[in-house]
VOVEXNU-776711 format. One record per residue: x, y, z of N, C-alpha, C, O in turn. Coordinates in steps of 0.05 Angstrom, whole numbers, plus 5000, padded with zeros to 4 digits. Layout:
# residues N
XYZXYZXYZXYZ ...
//
This chain:
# residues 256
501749765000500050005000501850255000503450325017 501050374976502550664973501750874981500250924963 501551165007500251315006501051645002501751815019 500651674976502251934966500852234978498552294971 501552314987501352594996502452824983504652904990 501252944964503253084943501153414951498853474957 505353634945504053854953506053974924508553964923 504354074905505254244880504054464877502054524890 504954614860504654834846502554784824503254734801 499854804832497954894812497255174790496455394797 497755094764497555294745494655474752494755714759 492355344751490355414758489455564777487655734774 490855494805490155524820491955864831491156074840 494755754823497455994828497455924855497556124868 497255744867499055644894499855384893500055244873 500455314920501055064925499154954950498555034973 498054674927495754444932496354204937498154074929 495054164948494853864960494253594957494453514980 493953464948492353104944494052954957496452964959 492052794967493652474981491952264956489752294944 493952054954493051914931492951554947494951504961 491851434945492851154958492650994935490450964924 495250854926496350574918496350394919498550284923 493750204917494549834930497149754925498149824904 498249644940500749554939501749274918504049234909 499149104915499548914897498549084864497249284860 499748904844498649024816497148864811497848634813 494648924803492648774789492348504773493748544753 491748384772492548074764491048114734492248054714 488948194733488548254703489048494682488548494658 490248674697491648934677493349044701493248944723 494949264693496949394697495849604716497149704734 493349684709492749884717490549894740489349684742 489950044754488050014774485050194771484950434765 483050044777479950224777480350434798481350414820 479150664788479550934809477551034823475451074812 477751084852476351234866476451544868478551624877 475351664863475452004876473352014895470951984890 474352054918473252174947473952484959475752574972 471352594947471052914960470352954989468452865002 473053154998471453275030469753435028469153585010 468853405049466753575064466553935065468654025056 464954135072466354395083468654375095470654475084 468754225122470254275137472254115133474054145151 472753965118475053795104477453835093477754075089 479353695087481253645067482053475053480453295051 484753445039484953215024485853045052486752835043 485953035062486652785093483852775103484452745127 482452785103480452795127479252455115479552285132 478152395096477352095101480051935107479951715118 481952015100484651785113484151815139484151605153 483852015149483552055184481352035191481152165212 479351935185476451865201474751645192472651575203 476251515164474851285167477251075152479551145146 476050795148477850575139478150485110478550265101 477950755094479750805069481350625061480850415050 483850735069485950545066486250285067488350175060 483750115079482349895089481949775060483249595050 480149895051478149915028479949915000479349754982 481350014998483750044978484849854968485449764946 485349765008487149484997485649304992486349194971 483249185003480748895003480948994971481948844955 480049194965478049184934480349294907479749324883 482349334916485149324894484249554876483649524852 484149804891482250074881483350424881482650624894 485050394863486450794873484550864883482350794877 485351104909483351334917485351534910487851544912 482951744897484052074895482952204917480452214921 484652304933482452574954484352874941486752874947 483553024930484053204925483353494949482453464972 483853644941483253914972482154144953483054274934 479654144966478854354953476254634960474454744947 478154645001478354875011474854845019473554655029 474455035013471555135026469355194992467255324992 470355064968469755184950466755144931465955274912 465754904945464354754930464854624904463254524887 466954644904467754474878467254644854466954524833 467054964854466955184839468955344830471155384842 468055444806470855724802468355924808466256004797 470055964837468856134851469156384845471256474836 466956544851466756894841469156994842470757044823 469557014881472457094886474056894909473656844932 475556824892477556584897478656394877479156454853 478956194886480555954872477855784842475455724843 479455764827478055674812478455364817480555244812 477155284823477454964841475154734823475354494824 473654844812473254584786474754554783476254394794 475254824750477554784731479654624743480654444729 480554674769483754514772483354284778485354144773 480354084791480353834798479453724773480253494768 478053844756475653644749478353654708478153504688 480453914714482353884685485053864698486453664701 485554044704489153984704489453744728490553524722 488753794749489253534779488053244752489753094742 485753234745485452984738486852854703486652624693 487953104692490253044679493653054688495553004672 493753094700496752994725496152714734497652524727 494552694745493652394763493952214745495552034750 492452204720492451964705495051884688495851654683 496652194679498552164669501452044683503351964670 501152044713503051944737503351664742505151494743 499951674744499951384768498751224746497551314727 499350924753497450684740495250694741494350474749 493050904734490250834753488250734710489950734693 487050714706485650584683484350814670483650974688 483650894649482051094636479551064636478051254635 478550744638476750664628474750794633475450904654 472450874629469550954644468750744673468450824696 468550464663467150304671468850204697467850034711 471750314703472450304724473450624741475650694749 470650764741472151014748468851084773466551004773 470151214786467751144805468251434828470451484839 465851604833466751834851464851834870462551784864 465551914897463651924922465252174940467652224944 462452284949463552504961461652534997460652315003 461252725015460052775025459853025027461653185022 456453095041455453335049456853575021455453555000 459053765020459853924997460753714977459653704955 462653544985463653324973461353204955461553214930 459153074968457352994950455353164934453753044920 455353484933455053514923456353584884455353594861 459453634899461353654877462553354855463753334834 461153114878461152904867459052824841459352674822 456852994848454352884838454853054811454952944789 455253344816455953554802458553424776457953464753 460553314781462553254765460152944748459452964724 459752794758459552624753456752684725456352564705 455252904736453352894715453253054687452253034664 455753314707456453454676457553334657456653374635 460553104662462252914649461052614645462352444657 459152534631458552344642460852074619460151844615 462652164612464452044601466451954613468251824601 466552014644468351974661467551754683468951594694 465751794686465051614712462751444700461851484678 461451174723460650964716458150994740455750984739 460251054763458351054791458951294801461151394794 456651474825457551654835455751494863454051324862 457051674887455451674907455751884920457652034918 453751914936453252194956452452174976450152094978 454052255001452152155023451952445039453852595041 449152495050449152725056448853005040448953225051 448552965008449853164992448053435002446053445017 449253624989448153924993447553864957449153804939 444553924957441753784930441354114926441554214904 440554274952438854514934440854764950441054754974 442655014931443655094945443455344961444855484976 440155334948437655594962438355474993439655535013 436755294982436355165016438455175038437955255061 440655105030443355065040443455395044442555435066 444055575034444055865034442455865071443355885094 439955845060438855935082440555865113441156035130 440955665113442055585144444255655149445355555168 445355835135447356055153449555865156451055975172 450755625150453055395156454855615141457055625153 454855795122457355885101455956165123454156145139 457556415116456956685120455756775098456256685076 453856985103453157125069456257205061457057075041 457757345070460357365054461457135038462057125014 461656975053463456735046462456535021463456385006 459056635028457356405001457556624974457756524952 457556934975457157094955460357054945460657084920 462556984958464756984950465856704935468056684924 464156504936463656254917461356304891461956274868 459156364898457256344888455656654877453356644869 457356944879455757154868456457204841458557214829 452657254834452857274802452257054788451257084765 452756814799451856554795449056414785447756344805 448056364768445756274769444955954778445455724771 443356074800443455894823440555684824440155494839 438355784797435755724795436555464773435955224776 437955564750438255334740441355314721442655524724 442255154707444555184696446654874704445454664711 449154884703450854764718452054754745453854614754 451054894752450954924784449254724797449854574816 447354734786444354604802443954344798444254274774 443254194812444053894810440953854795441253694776 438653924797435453904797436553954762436453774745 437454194758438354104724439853924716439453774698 440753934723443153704713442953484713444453364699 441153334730438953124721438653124701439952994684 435553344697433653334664436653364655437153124658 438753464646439653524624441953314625444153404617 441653004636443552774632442852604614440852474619 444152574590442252474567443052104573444652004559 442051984589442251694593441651544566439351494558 443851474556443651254542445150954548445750874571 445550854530447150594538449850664540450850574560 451250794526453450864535454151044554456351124550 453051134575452951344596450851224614449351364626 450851004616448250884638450551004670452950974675 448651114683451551234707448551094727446051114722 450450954753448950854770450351114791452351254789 448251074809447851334829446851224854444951074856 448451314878447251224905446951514919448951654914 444651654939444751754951444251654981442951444983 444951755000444151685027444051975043444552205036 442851825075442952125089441651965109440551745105 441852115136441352025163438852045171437552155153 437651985190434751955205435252355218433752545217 437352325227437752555240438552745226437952955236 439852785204441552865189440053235176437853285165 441453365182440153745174439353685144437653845136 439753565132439053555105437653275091437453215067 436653135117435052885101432653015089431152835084 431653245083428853315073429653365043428553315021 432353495052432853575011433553355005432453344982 435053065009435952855002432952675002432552574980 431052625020428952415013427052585000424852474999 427152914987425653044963426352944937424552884921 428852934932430752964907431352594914433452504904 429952424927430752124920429352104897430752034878 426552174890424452124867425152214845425252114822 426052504857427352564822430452424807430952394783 432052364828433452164819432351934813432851864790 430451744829428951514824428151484794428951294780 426151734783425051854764426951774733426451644712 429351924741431351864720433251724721435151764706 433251524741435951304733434851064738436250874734 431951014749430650804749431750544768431850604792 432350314762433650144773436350124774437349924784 437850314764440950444770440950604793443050704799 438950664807438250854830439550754853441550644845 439450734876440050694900439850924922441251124918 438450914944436851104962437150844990436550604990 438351045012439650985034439451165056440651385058 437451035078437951195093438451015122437350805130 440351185134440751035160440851155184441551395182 440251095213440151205227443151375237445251235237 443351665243445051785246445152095231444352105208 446152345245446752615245449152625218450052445204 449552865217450353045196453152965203454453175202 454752755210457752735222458552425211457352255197 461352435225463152205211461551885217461351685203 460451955243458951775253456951575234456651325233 455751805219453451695197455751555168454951345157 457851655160459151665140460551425137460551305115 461751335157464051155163462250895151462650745132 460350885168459750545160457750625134457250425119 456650835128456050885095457650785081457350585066 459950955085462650885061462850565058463050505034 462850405071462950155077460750025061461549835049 458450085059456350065039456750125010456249974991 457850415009458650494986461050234968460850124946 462750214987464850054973463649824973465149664961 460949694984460149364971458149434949457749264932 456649734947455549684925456949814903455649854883 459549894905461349994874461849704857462149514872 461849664836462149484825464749364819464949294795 466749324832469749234839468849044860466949024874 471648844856471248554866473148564888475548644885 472148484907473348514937476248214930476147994918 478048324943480448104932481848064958481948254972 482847834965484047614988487147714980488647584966 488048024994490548135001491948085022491348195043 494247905020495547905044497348185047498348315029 497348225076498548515076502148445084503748625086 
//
């Protein structure tokens, strides 16, 4: 098990960024290359925070699986009004570095992204604008409507106008409720989708609203999860654990 921690000089960005990357340690018995995870933090996150709160690195090794955690601040996974342009650098330059580096596979059908709470929303968000990239997404907790989210004061009005002013926030690429209708599902883009969210959780109302309209358009590629537990690692940890038996990668007998 390899676990890279890399701190470079982003063109995009004009600083210096972060990713931790994890390596199964064995090479794949049927190709060279390995099926990829991307795991987004949270607001309050970084690229370490699932290495430090849940059994990742666990998961990596059983299912012979790159993880990407990339860092990407407070941004929602936006090129933000004023700040860092933090798509552009994950979703082009970070994820043309990564593939060009490491052994991880191009394929679609092994490329797979999960995020939580901001994370899942930036998960859901990448996965439905590109749908040439990914196979599976999951979300647990995601931030679905970002009116809603606005309202509860979690960001400052400063701090949300400094991601999001000027933004069209009703419909467009921003908004997950579009980006649905406008995912053209065919056979070549069949993308399976899991959401989840807690009994307790500040946002199970926008997550069991927006289950139907996901239900609606991905049909029996759908998956809707809810489990007992709050807006914290608590609910996430043994999610993730769910997440990784229903990604479609084959759990493998690693001696360590």
């Amino acid at each position: 098990m390899s676990i890279n921690k890399i701190s470079y000089y982003s063109d995009t960005l004009k600083k210096i960024t972060n990713v931790t990357i994890i390596i199964p340690e064995t090479s794949n018995t049927v190709s060279d290359t390995f099926p990829v995870l991307w795991l987004l933090h949270g607001l309050g996150g970084d690229n370490s925070v699932w290495l430090r709160r849940t059994s990742i690195e666990e998961y990596a090794d059983k299912y012979q699986i790159a993880v990407i955690m990339p860092d990407a601040q407070r941004s929602f996974y936006t090129d933000m009004s004023f700040g860092g342009d933090y798509w552009t650098y994950i979703t082009q330059e970070l994820y043309t570095k990564i593939y060009s580096t490491f052994p991880l596979s191009p394929l679609r059908e092994n490329n797979f992204i999960c995020g939580a709470s901001m994370g899942g929303y930036g998960a859901l968000k990448w996965a439905l604008t590109y749908p040439e990239k990914f196979s599976a997404v999951a979300a647990l907790s995601p931030v679905l409507d970002l009116r809603d989210f606005e309202t509860r004061e979690l960001l400052s009005k400063k701090e949300f106008a400094g991601i999001f002013h000027g933004k069209d926030l009703e419909k467009g690429p921003l908004v997950i409720s579009w980006l649905i209708k406008q995912y053209n599902l065919t056979s070549s883009s069949k993308l399976s989708v899991l959401t989840a969210s807690g009994t307790k959780d500040f946002l199970l109302n926008q997550n069991q609203a927006f289950s139907s309209i996901f239900q609606n358009k991905f049909k029996r590629n759908y998956t809707w999860m809810k489990t007992e537990g709050a807006h914290d690692w608590n609910l996430w940890r043994p999610q993730l654990k769910k997440v990784m038996e229903w990604l479609p990668v084959k759990e493998t007998n690693v001696e360590n």
